[in-house]
N, C-alpha and C positions, 0 to 999 in steps of 0.2 A: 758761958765762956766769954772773957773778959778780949778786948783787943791783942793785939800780939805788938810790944812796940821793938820795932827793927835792928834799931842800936843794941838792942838786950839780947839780942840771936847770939848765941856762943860759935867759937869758930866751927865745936865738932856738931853745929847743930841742933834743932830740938826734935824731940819725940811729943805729940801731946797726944790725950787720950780724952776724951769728954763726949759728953752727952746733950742734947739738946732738946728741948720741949716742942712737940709739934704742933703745937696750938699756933705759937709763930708763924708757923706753914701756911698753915689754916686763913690765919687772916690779910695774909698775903695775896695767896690763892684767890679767895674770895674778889677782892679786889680788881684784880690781874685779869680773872677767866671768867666771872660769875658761876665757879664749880666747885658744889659742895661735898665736901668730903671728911673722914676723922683722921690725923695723919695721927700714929704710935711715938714714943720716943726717939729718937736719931742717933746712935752710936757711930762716933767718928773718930777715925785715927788721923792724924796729921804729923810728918815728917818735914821737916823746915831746915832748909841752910840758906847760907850768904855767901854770896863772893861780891865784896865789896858792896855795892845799892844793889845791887840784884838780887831779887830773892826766889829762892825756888820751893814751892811748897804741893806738895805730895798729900792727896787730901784720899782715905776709903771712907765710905758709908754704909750706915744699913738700918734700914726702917720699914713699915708695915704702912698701908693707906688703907683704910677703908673705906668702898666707894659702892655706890647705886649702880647697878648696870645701867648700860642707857638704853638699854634693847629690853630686858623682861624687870627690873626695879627691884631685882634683887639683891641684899649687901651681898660682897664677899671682899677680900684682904686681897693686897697686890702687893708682895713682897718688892721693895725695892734696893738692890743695891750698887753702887756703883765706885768707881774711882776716876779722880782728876789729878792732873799736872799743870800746876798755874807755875808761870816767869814773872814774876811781880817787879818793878821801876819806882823811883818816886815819881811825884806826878809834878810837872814844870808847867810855869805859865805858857811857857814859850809853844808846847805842845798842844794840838789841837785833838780833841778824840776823846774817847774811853779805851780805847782799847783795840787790837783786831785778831784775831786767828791767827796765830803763826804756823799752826799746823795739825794733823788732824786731831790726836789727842792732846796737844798741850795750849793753853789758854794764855792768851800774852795782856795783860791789865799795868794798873798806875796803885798806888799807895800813896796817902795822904798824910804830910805831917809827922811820920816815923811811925805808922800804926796801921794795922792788918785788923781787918776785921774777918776772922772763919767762918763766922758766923751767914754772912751774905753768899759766900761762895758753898756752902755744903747747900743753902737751900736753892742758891742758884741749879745745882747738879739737879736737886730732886727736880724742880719744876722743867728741867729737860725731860726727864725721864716717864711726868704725867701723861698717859695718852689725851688726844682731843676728846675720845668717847670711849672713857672705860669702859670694857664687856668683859662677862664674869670668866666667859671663855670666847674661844673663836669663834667656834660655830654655835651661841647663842640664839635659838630660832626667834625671841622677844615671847610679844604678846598678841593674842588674835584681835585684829585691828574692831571689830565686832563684840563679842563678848569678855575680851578682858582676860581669857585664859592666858596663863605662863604657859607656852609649845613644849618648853625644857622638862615642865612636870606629867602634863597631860595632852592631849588631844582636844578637839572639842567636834561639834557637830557644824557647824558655822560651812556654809558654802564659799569656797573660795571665788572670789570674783577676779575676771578677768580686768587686769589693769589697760588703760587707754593707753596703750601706745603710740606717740606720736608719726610710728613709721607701719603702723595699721592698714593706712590706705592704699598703701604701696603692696600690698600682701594682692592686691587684685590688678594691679599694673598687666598690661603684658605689652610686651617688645616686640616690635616686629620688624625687620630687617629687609 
């Protein structure tokens, strides 16, 4: 997907429909989190009008991660999808910023030069939507800190040890009044 340049918005608006590579993602990501992952292709719809410099663009998405647990190492797919509402500006010397919130769902940003780049904003969406610590599910038990079993697949024999608690000592406190 090519820029989108601003002047060339018709008044009734565009509709676009495109697809994007998630390798993109990938090397982004990398960079960003040090977190490895395989992201699927990206199907994105994106609705676009103008009123005068303003522009409003209506962005849905929908793509697949494939991630390591970070609790037992196992792959599994994180379907991701979401939707944004950007208020796009051109971008003036005079103004100081990238940009700030204007409220909870819509994203207030600058455009450069008469050109929109989609591109930066769908992947902007996904990398909100990556957790800190992918886990394949919630309640994920990992892996036995000892022998290296998956809890999720099997059990194991392994003695559970009692963790030092730093509030241990206090467990023989007594109060006297």
């Amino acid at each position: 997907m090519a820029t989108i340049k601003v002047s060339n918005i018709p008044e009734e608006g565009l509709k676009l429909h495109f697809r994007l590579d998630g390798e993109k993602l990938k090397d982004i990501v990398k960079v960003d989190r040090g977190m490895d992952f395989h992201p699927h292709t990206i199907d994105v719809s994106c609705d676009i009008s103008k009123v005068q410099e303003t522009v409003s663009l209506g962005l849905h998405l929908e793509t697949e991660i494939d991630f390591d647990c970070c609790r037992c190492l196992e792959s599994f797919t994180l379907p991701v999808k979401g939707e944004a509402d950007y208020t796009l500006i051109p971008s003036r010397e005079d103004v100081k910023g990238e940009g700030e919130w204007a409220g909870e769902d819509e994203a207030f940003g600058f455009y450069r030069e008469d050109l929109i780049d989609p591109e930066s904003l769908v992947y902007e969406q996904i990398l909100l939507q990556i957790p800190l610590k992918p886990l394949c599910r919630e309640n994920c038990r990992g892996l036995c800190p000892h022998c290296g079993t998956n809890m999720n697949l099997s059990s194991c024999n392994c003695r559970e040890e009692q963790a030092g608690s730093p509030f241990a000592a206090l467990k023989n406190l007594k109060v006297t009044k």
